[in-house]
N, CA, C and O of each residue as an XYZ file, in Angstrom:
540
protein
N     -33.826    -21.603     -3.724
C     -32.936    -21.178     -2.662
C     -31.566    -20.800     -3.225
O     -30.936    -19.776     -2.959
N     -31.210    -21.777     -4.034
C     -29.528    -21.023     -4.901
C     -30.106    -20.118     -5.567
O     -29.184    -19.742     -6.290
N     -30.949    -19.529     -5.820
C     -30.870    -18.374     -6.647
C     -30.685    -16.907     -5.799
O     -29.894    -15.978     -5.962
N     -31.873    -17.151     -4.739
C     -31.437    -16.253     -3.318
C     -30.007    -15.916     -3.146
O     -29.417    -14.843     -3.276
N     -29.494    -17.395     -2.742
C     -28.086    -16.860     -2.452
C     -27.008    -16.540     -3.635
O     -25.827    -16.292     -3.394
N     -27.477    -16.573     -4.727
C     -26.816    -16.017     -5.613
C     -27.167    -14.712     -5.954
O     -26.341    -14.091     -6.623
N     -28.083    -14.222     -5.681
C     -28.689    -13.006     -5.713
C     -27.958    -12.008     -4.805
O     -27.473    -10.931     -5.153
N     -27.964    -12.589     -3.500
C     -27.477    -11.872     -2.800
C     -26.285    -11.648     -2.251
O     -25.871    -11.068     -1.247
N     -25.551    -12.603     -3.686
C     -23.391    -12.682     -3.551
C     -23.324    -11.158     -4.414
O     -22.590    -10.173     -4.339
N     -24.267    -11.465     -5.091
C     -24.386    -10.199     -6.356
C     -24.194     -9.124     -5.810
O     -23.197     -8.412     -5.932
N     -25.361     -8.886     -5.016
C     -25.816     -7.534     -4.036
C     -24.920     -6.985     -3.359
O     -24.836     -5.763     -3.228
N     -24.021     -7.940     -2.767
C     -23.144     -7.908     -1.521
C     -21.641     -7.517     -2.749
O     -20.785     -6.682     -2.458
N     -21.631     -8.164     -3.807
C     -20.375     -7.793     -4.190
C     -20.925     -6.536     -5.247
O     -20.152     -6.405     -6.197
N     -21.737     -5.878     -5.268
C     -21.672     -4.839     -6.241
C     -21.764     -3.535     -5.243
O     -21.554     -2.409     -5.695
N     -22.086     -3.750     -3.874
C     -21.964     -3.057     -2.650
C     -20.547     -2.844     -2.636
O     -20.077     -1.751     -2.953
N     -19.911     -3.713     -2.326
C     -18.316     -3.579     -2.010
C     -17.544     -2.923     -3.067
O     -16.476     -2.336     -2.898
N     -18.264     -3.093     -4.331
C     -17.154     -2.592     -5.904
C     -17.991     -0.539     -6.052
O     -17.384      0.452     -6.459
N     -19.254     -0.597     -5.620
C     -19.613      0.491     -5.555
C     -18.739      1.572     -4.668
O     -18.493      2.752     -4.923
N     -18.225      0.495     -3.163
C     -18.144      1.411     -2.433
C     -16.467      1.750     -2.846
O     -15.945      2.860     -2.945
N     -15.947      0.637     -3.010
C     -14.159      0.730     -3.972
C     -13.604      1.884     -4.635
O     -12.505      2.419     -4.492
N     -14.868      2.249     -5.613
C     -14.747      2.630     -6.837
C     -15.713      3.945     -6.866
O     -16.574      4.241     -7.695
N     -15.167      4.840     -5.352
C     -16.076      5.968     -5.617
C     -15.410      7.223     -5.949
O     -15.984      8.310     -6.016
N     -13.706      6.941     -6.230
C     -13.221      7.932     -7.161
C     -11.652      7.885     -6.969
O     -11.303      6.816     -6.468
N     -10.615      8.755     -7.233
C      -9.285      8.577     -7.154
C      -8.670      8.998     -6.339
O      -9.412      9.859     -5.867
N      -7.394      9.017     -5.559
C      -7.063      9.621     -4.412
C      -5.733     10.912     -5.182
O      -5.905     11.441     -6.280
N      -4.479     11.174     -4.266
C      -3.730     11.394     -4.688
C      -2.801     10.641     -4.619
O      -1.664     11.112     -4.629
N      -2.981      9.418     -4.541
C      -1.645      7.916     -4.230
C      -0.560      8.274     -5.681
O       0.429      7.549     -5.784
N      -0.665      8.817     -6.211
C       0.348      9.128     -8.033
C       1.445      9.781     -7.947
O       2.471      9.679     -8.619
N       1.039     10.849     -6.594
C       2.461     11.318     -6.047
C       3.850     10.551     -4.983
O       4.899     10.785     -4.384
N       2.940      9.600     -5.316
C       3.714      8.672     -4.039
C       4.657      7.793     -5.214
O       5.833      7.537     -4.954
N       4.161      7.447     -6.257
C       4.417      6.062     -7.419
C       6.005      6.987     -7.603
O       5.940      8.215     -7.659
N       7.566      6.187     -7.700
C       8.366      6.070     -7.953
C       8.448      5.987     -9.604
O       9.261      6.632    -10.265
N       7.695      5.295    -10.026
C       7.870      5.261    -11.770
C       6.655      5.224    -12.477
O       5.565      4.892    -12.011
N       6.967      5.681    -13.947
C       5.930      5.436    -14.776
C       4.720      4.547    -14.631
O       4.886      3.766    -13.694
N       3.730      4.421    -15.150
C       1.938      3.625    -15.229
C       2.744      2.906    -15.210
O       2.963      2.431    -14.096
N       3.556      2.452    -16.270
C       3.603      0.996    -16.780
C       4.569      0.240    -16.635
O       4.730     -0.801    -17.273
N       5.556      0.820    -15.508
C       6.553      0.377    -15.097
C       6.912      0.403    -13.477
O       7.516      1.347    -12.968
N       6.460     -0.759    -12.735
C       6.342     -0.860    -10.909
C       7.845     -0.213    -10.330
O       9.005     -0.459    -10.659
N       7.313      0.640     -9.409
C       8.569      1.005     -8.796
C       9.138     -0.160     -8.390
O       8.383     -1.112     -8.195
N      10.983     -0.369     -8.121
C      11.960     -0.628     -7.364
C      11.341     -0.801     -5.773
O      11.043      0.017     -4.902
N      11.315     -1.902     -5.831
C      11.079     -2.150     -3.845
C      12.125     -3.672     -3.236
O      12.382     -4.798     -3.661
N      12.380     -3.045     -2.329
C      13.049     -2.105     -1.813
C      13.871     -1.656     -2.355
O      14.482     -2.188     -3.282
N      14.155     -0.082     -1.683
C      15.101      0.667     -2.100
C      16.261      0.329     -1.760
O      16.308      0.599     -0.560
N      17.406     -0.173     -2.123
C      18.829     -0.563     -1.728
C      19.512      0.704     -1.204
O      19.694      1.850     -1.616
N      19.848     -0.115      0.046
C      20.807      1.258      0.899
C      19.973      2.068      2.038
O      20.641      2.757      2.809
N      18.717      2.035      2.179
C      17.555      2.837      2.657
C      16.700      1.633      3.233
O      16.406      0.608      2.617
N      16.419      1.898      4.303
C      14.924      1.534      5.289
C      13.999      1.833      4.453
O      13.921      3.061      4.435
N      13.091      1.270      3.596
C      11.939      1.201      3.260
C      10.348      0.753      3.530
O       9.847     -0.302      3.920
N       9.918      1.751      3.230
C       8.361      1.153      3.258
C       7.542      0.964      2.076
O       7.447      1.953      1.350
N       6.853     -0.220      1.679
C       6.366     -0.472      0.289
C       4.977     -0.716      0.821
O       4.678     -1.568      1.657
N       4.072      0.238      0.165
C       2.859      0.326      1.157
C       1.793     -0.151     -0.758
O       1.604      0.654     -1.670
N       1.426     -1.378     -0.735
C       0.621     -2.197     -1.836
C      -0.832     -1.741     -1.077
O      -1.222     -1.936      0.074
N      -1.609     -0.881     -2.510
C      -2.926     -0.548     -2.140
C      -3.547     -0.541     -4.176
O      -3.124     -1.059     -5.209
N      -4.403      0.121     -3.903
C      -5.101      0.854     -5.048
C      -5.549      2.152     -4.852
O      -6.068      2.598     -3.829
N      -5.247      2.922     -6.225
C      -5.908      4.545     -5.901
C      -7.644      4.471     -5.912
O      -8.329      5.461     -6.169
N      -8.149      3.277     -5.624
C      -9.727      2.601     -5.494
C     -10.093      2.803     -4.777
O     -11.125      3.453     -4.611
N      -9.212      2.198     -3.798
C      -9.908      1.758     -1.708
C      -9.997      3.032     -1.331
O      -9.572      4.128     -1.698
N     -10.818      2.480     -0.311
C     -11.143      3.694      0.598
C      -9.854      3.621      1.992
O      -9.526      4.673      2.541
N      -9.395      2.623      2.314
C      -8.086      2.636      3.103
C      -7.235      3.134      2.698
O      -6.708      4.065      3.306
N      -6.674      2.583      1.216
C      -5.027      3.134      0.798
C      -5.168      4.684      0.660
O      -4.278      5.479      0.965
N      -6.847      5.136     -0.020
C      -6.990      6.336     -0.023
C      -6.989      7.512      0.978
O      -6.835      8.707      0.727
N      -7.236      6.793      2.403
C      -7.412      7.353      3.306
C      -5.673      7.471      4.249
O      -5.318      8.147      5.214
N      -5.119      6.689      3.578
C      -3.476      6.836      3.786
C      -2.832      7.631      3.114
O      -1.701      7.892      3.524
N      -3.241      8.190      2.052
C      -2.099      8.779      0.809
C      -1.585      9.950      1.457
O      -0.415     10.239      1.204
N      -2.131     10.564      2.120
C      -1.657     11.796      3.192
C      -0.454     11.659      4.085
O       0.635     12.231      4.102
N      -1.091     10.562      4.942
C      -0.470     10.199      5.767
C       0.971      9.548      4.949
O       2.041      9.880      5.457
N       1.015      8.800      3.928
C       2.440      8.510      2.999
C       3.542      9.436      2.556
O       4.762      9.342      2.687
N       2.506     10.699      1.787
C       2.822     11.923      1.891
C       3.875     12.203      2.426
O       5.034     12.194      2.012
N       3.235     12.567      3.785
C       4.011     13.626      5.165
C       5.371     12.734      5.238
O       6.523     13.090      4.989
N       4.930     11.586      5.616
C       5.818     10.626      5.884
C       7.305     10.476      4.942
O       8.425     10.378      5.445
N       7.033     10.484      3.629
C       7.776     10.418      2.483
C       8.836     12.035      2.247
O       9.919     12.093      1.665
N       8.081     13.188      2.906
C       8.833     13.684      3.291
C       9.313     14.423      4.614
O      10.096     15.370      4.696
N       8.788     13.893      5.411
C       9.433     13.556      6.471
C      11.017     12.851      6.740
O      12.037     13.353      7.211
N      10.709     11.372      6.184
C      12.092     10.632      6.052
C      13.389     10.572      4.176
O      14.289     10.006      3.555
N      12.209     11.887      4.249
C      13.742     11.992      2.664
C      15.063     11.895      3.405
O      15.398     12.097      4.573
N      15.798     11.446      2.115
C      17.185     11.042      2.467
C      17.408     10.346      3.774
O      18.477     10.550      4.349
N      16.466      9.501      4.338
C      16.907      8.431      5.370
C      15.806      6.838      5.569
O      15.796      5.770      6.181
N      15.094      7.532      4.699
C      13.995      6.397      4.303
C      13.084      6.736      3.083
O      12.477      7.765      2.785
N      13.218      5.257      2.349
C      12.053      5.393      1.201
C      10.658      4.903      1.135
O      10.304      3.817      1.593
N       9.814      5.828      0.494
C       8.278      5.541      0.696
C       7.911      5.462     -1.019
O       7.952      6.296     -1.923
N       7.461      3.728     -0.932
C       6.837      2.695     -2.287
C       6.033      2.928     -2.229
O       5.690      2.812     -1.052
N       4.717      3.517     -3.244
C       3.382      3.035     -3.129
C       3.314      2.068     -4.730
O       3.902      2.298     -5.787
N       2.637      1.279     -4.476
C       2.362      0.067     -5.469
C       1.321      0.086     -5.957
O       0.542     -0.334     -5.101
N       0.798      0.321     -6.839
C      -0.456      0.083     -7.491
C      -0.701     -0.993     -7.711
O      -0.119     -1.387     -8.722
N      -1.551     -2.000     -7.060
C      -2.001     -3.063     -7.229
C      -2.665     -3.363     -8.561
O      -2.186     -4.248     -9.269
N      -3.773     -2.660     -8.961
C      -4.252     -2.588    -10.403
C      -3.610     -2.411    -11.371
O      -4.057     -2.816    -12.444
N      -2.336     -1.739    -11.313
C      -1.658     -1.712    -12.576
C      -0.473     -2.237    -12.741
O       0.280     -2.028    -13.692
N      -0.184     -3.296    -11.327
C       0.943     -3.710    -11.561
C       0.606     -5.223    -10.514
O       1.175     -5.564     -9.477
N      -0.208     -5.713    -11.054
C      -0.751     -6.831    -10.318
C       0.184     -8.241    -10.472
O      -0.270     -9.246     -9.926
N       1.191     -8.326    -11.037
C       2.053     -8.956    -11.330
C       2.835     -8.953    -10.248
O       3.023     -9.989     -9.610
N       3.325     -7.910     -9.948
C       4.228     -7.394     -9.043
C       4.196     -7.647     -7.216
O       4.967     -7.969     -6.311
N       2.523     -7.195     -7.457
C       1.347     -7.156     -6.212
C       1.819     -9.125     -5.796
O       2.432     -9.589     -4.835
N       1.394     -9.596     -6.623
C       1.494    -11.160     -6.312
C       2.861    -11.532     -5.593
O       2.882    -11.999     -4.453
N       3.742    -11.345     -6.176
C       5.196    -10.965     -5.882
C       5.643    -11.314     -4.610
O       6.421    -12.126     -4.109
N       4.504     -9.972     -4.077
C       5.129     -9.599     -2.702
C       4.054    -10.446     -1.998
O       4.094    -10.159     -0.802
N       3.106    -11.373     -2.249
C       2.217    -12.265     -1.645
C       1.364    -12.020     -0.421
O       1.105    -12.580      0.644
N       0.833    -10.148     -1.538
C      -0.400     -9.978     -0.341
C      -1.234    -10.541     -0.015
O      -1.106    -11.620     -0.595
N      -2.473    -10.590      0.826
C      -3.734    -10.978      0.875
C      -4.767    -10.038      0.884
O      -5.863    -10.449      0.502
N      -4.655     -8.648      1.298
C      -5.209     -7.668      1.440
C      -4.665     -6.456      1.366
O      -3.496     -6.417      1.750
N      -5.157     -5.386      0.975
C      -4.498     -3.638      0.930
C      -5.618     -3.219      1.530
O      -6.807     -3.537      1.515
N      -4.728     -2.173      2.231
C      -3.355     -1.581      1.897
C      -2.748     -3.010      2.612
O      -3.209     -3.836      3.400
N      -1.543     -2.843      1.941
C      -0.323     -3.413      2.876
C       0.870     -2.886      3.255
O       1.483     -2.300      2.363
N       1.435     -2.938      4.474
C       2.779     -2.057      4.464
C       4.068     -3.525      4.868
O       4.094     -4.422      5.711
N       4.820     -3.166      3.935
C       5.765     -4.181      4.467
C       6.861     -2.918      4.221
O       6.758     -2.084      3.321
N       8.075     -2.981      5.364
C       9.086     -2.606      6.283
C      10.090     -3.374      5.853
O       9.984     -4.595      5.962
N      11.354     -2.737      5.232
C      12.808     -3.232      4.924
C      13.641     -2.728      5.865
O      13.475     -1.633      6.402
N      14.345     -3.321      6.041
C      15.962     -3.089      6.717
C      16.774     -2.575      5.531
O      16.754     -2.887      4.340
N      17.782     -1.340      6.498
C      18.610     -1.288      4.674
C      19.507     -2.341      4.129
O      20.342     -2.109      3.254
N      19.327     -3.409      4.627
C      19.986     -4.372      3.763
C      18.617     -4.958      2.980
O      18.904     -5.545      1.937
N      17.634     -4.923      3.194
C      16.922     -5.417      2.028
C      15.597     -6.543      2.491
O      14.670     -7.011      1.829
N      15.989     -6.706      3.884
C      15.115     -7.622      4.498
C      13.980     -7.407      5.390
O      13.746     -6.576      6.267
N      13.304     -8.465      4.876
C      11.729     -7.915      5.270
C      11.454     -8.275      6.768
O      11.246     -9.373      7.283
N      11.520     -6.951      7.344
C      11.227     -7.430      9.418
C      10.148     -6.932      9.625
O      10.300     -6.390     10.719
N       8.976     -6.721      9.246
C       7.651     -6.163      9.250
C       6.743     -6.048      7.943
O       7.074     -5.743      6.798
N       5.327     -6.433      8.536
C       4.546     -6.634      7.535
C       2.956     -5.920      8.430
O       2.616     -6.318      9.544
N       2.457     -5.219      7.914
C       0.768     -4.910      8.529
C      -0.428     -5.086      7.340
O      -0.044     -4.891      6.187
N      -1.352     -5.317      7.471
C      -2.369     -5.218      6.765
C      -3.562     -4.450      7.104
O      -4.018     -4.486      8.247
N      -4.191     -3.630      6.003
C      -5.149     -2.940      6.462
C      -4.178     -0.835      6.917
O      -3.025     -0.407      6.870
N      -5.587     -0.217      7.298
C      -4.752      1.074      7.709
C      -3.997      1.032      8.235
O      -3.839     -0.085      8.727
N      -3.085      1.917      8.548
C      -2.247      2.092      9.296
C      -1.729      3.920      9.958
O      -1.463      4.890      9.249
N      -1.732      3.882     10.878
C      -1.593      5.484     11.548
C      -0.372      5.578     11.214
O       0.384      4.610     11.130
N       0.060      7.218     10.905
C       0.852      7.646     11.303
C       1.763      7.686     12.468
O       2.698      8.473     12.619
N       1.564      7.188     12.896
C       2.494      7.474     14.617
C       2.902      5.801     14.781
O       4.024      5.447     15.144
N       1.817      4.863     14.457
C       2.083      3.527     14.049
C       3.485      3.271     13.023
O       4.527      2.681     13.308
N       3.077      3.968     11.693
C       3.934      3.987     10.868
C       5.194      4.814     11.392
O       6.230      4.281     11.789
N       5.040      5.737     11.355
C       6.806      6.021     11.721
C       7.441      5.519     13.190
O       8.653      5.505     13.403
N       6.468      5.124     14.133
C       7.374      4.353     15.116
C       8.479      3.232     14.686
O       9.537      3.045     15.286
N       8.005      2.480     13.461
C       8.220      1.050     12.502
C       9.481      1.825     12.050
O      10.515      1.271     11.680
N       9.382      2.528     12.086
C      10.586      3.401     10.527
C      11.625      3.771     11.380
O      12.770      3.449     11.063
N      11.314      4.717     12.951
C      12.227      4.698     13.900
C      13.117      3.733     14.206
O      14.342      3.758     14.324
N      12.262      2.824     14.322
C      12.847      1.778     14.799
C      13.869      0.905     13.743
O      14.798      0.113     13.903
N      13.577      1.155     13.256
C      14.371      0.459     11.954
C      15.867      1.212     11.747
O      17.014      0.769     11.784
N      15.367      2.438     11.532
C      16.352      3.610     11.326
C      17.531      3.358     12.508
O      18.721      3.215     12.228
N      16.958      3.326     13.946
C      17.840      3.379     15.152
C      19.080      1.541     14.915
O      20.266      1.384     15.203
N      18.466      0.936     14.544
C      19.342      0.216     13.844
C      20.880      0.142     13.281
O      21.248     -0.826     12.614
């Protein structure tokens, strides 16, 4: 019987890493700095959004658009973080996710008044940013 259910942690987790790992997004245009060096979060002076994913998932991937628009949308009145969790997993801990994507929301003084996990819409997301902004 433990072998069953070890069999089938296997199954179940090579399902989930298959489905992870079915190719790259464009999340690279979003990264603030070099591979090997984690962007600045928050941005001092600026309403930020620091949105912790991987260019892996099928969520963060299915956001990078939506970060995109957004990123320039709010140039020069808000900044848009994307975090590479995989390559800056140090960092990732840091901010004491549990899951990606994650979006956590700064005030421009620096403080964290919002946190979501999982996707997130556009219209979701910049309501957060409005609101912050109207501030």
């Amino acid at each position: 019987m433990a072998r069953q259910i070890t069999r089938r942690l296997k199954l179940r987790l090579a399902t989930v890493l298959a489905v992870c790992c079915l190719g790259l997004a464009g999340l690279s245009a979003l990264a603030l700095a070099a591979p090997s060096q984690a962007p600045l979060a928050p941005v001092k002076g600026l309403v930020t959004l620091v949105d912790l994913g991987a260019t892996t998932c099928i969520p963060c991937r299915m956001m990078a658009p939506i970060l995109e628009e957004v990123q320039r949308e709010y140039k020069g009145r808000a900044a848009v973080v994307f975090i590479d969790v995989t390559k800056h997993n140090a960092v990732a801990r840091s901010f004491g996710i549990r899951a990606i994507p994650t979006q956590i929301f700064y005030d421009k003084t620096g403080k964290e008044v919002a946190r979501h996990e999982g996707f997130m819409d556009k219209k979701t997301l910049t309501a957060q940013l409005d609101k912050l902004l109207a501030k």
